[in-house]
Residue frames relative to the residue before (quaternion, step in Angstrom):
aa qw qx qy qz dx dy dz
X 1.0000 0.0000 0.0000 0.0000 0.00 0.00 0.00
X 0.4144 -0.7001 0.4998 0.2972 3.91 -0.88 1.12
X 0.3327 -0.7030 0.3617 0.5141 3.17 -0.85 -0.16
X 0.2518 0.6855 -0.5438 0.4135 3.86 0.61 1.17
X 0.7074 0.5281 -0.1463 0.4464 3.02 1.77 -0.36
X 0.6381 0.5993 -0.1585 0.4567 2.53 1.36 -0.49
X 0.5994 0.5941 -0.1363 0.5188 3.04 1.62 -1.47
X 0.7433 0.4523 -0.2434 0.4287 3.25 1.16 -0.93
X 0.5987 0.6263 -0.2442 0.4356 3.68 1.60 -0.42
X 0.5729 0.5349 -0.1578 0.6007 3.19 1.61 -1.34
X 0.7074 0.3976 -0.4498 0.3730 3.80 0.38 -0.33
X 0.3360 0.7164 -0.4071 0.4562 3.32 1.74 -1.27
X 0.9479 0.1377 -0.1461 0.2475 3.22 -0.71 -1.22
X 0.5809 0.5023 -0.4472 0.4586 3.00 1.39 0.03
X 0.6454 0.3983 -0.4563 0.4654 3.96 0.54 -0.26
X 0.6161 0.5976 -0.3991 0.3226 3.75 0.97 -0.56
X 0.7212 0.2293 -0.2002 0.6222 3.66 1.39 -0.23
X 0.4063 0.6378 -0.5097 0.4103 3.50 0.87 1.45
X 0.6380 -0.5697 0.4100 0.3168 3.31 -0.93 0.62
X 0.6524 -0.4791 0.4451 0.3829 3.89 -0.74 0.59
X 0.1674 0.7664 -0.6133 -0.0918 3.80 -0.79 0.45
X 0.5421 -0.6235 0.3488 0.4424 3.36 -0.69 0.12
X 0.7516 -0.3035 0.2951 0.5058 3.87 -1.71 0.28
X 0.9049 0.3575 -0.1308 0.1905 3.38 0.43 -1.26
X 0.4125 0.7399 -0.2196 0.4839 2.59 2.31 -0.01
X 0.7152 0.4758 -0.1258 0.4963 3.40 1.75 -1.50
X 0.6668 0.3982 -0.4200 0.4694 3.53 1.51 -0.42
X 0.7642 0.4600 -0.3996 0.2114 3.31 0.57 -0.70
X 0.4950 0.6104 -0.3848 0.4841 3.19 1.69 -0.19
X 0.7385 0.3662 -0.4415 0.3543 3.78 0.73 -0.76
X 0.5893 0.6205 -0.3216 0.4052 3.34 1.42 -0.96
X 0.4195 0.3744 -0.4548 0.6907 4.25 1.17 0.17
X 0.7338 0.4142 -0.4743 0.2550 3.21 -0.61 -0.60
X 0.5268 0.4555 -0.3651 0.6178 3.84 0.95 -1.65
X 0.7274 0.4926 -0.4071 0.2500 3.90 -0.74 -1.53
X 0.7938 0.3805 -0.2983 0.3690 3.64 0.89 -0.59
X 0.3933 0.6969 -0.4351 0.4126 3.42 1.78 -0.21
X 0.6458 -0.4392 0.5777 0.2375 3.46 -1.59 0.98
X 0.7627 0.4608 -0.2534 0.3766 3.70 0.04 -1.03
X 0.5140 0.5752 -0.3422 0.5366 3.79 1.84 -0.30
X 0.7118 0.5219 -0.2611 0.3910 3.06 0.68 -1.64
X 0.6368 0.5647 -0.2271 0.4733 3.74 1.30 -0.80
X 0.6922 0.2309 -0.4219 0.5381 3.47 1.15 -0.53
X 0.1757 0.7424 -0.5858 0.2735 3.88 0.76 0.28
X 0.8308 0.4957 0.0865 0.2376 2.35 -0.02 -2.12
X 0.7400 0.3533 -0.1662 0.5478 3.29 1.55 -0.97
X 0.7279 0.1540 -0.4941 0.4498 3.31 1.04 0.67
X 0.1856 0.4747 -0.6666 0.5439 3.77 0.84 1.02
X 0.8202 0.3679 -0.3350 0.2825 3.85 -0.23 -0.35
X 0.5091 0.6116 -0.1756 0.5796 3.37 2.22 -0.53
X 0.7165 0.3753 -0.3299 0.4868 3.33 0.99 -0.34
X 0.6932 0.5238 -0.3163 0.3809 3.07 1.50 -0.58
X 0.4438 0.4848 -0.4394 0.6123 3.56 1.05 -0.01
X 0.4273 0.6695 -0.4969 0.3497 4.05 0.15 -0.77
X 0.6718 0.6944 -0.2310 0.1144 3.12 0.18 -1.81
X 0.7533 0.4224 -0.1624 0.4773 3.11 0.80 -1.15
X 0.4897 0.7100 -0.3026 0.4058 2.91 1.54 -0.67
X 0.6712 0.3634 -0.1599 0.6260 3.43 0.53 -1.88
X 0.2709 -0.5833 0.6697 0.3712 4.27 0.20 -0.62
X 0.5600 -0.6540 0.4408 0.2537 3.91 0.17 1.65
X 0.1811 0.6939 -0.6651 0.2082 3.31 0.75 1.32
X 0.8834 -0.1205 0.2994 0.3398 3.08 -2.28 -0.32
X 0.5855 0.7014 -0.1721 0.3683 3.06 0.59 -1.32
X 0.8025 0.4110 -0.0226 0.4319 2.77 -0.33 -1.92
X 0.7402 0.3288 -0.3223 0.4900 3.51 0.84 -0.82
X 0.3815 0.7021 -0.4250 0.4253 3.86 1.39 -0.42
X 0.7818 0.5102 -0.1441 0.3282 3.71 0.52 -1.28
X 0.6201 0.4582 -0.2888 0.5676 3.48 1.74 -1.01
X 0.6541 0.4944 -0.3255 0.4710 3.74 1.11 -1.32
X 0.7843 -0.0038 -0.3330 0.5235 3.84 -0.15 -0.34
X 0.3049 0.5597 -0.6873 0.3484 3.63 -0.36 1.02
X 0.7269 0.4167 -0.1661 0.5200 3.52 0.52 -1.59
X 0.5929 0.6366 -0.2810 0.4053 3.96 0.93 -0.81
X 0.5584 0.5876 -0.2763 0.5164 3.47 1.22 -1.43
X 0.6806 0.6200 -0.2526 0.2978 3.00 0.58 -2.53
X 0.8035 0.4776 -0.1676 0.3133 2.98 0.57 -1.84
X 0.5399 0.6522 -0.3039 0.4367 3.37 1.40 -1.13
X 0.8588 0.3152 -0.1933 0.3545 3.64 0.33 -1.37
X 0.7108 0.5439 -0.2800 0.3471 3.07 1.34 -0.15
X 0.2503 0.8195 -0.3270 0.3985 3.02 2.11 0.32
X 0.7453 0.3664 -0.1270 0.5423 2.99 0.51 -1.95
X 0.7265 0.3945 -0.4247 0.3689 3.86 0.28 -0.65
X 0.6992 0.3389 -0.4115 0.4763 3.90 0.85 0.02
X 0.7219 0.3497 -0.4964 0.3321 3.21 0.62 0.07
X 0.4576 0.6542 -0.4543 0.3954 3.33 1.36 0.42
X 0.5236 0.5483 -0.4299 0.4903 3.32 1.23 -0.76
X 0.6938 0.6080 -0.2505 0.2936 3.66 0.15 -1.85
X 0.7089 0.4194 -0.3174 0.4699 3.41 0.96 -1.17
X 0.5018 0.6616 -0.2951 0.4727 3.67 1.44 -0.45
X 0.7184 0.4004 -0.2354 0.5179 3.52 0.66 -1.15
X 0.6365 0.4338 -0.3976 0.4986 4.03 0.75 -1.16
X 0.7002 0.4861 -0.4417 0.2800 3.72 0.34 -0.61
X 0.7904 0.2988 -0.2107 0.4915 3.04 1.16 -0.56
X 0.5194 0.4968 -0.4800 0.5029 3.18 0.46 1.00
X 0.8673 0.0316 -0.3928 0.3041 3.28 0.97 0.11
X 0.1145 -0.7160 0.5377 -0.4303 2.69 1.52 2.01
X 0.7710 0.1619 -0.1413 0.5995 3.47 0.01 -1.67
X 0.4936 0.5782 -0.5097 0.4029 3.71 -0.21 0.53
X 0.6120 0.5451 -0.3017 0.4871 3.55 1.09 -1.54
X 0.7067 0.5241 -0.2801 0.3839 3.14 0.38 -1.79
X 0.6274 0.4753 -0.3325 0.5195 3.81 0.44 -1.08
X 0.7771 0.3950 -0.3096 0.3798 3.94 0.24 -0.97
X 0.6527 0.4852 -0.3440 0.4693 3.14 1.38 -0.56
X 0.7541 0.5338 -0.1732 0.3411 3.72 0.77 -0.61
X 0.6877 0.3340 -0.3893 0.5138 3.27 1.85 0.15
X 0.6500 -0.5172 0.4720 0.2955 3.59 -1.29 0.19
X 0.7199 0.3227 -0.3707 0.4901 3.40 -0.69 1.53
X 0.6870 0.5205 -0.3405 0.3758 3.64 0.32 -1.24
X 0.5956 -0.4970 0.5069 0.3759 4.09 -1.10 0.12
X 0.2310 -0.6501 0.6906 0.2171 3.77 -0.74 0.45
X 0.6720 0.5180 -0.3825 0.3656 3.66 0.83 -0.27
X 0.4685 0.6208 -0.3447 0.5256 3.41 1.60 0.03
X 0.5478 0.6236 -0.4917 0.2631 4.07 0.78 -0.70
X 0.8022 0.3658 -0.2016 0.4266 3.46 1.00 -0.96
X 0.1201 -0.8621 0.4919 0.0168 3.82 1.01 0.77
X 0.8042 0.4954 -0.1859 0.2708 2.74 0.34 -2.21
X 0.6281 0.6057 -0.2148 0.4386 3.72 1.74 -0.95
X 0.6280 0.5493 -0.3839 0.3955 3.68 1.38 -0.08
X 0.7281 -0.4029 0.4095 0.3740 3.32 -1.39 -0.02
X 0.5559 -0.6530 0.3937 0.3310 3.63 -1.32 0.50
X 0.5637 0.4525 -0.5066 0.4700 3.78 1.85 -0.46
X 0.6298 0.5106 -0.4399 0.3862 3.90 0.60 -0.69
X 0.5352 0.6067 -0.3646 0.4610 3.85 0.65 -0.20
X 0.7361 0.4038 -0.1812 0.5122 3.34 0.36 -1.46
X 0.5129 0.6718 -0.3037 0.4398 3.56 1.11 -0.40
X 0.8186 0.2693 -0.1156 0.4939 3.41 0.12 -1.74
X 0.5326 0.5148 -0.4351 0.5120 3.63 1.22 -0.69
X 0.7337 0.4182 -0.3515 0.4040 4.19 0.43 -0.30
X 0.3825 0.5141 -0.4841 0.5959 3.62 1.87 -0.14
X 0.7593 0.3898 -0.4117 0.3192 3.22 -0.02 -1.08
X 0.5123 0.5967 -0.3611 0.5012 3.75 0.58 -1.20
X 0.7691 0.4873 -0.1810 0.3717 3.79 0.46 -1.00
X 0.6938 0.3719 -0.1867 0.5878 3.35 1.66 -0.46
X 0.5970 0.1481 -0.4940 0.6145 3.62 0.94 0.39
X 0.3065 0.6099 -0.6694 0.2932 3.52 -0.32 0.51
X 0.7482 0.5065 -0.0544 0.4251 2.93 0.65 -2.29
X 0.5113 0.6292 -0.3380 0.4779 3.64 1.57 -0.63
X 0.7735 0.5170 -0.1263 0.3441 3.02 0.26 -1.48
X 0.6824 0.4641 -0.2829 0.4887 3.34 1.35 -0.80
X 0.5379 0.4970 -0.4396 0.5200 3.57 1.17 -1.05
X 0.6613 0.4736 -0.4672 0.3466 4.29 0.60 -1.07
X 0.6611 0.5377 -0.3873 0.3519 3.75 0.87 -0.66
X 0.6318 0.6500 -0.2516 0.3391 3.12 1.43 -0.70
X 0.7132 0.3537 -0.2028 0.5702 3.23 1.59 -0.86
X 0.8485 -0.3996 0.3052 0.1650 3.30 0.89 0.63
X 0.4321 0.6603 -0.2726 0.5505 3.11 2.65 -0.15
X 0.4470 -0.6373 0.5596 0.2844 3.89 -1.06 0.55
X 0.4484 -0.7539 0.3986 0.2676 3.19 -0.49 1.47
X 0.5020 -0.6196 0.3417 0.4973 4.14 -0.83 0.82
X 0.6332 0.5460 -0.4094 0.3652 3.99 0.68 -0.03
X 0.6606 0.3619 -0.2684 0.6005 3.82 1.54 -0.11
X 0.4267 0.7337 -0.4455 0.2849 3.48 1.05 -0.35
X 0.1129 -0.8095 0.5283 0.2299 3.80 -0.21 0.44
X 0.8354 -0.4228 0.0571 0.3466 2.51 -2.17 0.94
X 0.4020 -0.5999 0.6059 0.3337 3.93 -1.25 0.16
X 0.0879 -0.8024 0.5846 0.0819 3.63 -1.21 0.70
X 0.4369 -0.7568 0.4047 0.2695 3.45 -0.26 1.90
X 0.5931 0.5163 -0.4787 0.3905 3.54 0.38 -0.47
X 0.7957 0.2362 -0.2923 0.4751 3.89 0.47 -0.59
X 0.6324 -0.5271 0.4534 0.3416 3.52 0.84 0.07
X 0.7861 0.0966 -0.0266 0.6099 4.02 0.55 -0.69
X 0.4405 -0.6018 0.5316 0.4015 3.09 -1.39 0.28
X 0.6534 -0.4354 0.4427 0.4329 3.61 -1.99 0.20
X 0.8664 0.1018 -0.1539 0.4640 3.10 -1.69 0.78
X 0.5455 0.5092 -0.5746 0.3361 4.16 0.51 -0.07
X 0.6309 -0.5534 0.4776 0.2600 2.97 -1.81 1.19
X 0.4123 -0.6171 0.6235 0.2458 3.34 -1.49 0.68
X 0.3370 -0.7227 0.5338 0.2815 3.46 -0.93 1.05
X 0.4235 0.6447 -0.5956 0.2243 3.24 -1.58 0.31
């Protein structure tokens, strides 16, 4: 079995024990999904390249350009609404599972779960508390002796930390 097969077996069973979503829920999610694949982006391109050969054909009249411009217009229109339908789907639930995590540990503000519902002066606020408390972080780290985060060298994903950075604690 490839693993196209696999992928395709594992989704089976994973949409078969998924709650019901609606039609528009399933296209706009499948239709993000195809749109970001490489293999779209290739037939893009390959009939942007079909019209271009066209050309001479039609003598790059009116026309001819009429057919590429609202083709792509349509394209462009409906797929607006079906990724940001997706997007508004994913942010909600992320900071669904965000809430849940901020609400469930010991210390953080419970008045913070609903961020996204506040105003843009209250935002710009708590983001400068925040901005104001690693400041203060950073200085107490210089103080013990921590590489400040602007000298810290590079991190290397394969080990997980960067060389020589201090372990916090």
């Amino acid at each position: 079995m490839s693993n196209q097969d696999d992928i395709r077996e594992l989704r089976r069973k994973v949409e078969s024990g998924r709650a019901p979503r609606p039609f528009f829920t399933r296209v706009s999610q499948a239709v993000s999904r195809w749109a970001g694949k490489p293999v779209t982006f290739i037939i893009a391109v390959l009939v942007l390249v079909v019209w271009g050969l066209t050309g001479p054909i039609f003598g790059f009249n009116d026309t001819w350009q009429l057919v590429i411009n609202t083709s792509t217009s349509i394209v462009t229109f409906l797929m607006v609404f079906l990724i940001q339908n997706s997007q508004n789907r994913d942010t909600a639930a992320l900071q669904i599972k965000l809430d849940e995590l901020i609400a469930r540990l010991d210390g953080p503000r419970e008045s913070l779960l609903d961020l996204e519902d506040l105003d843009e002066e209250v935002l710009e606020r708590l983001r400068l508390e925040y901005a104001l408390l690693a400041d203060k972080a950073r200085e107490e780290g210089d103080r013990r002796g921590r590489v400040p985060l602007s000298e810290a060298p590079e991190c290397d994903p394969g080990r997980g930390k960067a060389e020589g950075a201090p372990v916090a604690g």
